[in-house]
N, C-alpha and C positions, 0 to 999 in steps of 0.2 A: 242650167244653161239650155236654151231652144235650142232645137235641130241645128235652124239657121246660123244662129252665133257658131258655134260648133261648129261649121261647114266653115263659116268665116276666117274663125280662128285658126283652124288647121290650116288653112290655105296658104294664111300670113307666115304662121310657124314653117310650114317646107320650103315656101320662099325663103326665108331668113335661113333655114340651113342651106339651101342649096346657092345662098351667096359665100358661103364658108366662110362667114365672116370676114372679108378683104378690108383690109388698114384703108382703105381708102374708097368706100362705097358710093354707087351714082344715084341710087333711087333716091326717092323722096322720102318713101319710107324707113329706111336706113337715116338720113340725115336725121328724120323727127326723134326717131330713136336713141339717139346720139346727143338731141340736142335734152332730151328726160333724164338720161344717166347724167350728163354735166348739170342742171337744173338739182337732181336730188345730191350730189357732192357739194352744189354750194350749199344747200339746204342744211348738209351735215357739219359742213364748216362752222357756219354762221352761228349755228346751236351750239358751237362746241367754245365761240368766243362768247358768245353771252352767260355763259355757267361761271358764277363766281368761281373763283380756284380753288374752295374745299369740297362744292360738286363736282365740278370739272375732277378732281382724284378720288372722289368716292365711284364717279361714272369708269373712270380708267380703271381703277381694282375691281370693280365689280365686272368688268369686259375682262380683266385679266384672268379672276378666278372662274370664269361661267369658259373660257374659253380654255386654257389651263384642262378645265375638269377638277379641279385643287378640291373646291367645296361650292355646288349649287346654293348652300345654306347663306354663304357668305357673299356670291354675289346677286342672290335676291334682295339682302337684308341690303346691304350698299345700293343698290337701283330704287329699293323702295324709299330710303332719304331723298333721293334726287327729286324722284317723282311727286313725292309730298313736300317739296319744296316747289319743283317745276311740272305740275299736272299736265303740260298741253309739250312738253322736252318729246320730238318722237322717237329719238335715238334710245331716251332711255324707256319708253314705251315699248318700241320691237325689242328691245333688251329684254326687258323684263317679260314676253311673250314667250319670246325663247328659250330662257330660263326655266319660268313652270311649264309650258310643251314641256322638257326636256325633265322635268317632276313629276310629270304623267296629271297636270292641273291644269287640262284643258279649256274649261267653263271658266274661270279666270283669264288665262293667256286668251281666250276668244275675247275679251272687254275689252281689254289693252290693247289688242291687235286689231279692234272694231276703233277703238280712240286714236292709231294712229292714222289709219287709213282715212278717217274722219279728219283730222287736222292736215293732212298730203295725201290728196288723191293720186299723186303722179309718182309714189313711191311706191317702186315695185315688190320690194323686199315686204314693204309691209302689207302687200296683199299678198303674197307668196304665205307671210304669216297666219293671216286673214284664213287662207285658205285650209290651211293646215289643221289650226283649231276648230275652224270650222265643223272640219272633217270629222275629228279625233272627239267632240260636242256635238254633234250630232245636229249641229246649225248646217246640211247640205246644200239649202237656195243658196246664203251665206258664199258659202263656200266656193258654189259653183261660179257666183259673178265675180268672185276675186279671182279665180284660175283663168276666167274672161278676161278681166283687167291686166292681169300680171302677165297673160302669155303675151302684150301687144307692147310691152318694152323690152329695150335694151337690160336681161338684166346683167351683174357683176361679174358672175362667173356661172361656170357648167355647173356648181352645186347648187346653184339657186334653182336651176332648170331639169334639175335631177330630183330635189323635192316637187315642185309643180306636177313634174310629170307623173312621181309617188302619187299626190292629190287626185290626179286626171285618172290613175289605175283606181284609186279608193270608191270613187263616183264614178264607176264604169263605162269613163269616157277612153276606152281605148284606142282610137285615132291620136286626140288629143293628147293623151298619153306617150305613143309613139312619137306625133312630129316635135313634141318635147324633148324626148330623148333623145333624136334625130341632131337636134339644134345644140346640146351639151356635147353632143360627140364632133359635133363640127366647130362649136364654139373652142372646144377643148381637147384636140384630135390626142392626147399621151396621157389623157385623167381616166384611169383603172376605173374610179367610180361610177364618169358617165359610160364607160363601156358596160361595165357587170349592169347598169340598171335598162342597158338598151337590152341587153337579153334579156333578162328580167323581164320587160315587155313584149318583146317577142314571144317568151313562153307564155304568158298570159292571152294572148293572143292567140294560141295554137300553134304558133312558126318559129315550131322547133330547130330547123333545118337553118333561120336566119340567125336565131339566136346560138348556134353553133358556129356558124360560119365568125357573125362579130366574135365569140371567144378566139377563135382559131386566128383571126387576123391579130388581132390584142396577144396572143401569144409569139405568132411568128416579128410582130413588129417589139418585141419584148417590152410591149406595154401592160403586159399582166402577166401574172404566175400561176400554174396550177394551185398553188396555197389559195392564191385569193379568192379563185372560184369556189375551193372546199370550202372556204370560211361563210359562203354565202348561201344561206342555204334554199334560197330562189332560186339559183340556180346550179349549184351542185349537181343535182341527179343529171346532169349533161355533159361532167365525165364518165358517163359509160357507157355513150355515143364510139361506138368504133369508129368514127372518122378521130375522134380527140383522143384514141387509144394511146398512139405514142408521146402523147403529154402526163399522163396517168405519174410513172416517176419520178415525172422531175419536180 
């Protein structure tokens, strides 16, 4: 990603948090965003009426076990029928992306996740994916135009923007990084996740002092637990900050 883009992007990202998300936004920019998230749901629809109904349940089980946790084995093997029946399906392309990502089969999930970004440019998940493999492949140009792409919509939810901003840390774009995190936390003001990964970037960043203060807030609004920060080991070492002292036993 240029300087510039990256100057761009950020810009866009602290706007969009700092509208906090409002059910009813005036920009232009907001509407266009809005009108990409409704665009890629029909998208999703559509594809899910043209799947005969033995893919149509081979794509549902294989979303259930990858999602589940049940067995990755099983919901690869079910996506990969779909796929070899419906090559250009993108649903079952970001499926199967996420899948091997989540196999540690990066160099694969990157193809798949190069074929769906290729078939819908306007879908963000699937450059979020793009991104990911990219990263974990060691394709960084890759990688870095799809954390471009992905950061200028609307996407689903704060986890989508909590991996991105993971990507943005990986390619040591930590601006980037942050007004990512910034926008999950606004997107998603009670999700424990986008909190622990806004510290998370805070301490990478050096700003110890911020990424204390978001735990301490996430604690006193009992949006997080001293467990979940031990669990994390990013951020951990920041209960033994004496300001977080009297959180320690509980």
């Amino acid at each position: 990603m240029t300087r510039h883009s990256s100057i761009r992007c950020t810009a866009y990202l602290l706007l969009l948090a700092g509208m906090a998300w409002m059910a009813a936004p005036d920009s232009a920019v907001a509407r266009s965003a809005q009108l990409v998230t409704a665009g890629q749901q029909a998208d999703v629809t559509m594809q899910s009426s043209q799947r005969p109904y033995e893919l149509q349940r081979q794509f549902h089980r294989a979303r259930t076990a990858f999602n589940s946790g049940s067995s990755l084995l099983e919901a690869k093997a079910r996506v990969d029928r779909v796929i070899e029946a419906l090559p250009d399906d993108v649903e079952a392309r970001k499926l199967r992306a996420h899948v091997l990502l989540t196999m540690d089969r990066p160099e694969p999930a990157f193809l798949d996740a190069r074929h769906a970004v290729a078939l819908n440019d306007f879908d963000g998940e699937a450059h979020v994916l793009l991104c990911e493999s990219g990263v974990a492949s060691g394709h960084d140009e890759w990688a870095a135009r799809s954390l471009d792409r992905a950061a200028h919509f609307m996407l689903r939810d704060a986890g989508l923007y909590v991996r991105l901003s993971a990507c943005a840390l990986e390619l040591d774009d930590i601006t980037t990084s942050e007004a990512l995190a910034r926008v999950a936390v606004a997107r998603e003001p009670e999700s424990p996740q986008a909190r622990l990964h806004l510290a998370r970037v805070f301490m990478a960043a050096g700003q110890d002092d911020l990424a204390a203060r978001t735990l301490l807030e996430g604690f006193e609004r009992r949006i997080l637990r001293p467990a979940d920060v031990r669990r994390n080991l990013d951020v951990a070492p920041l209960m033994d900050r004496t300001d977080l002292a009297p959180w320690r036993r509980r």
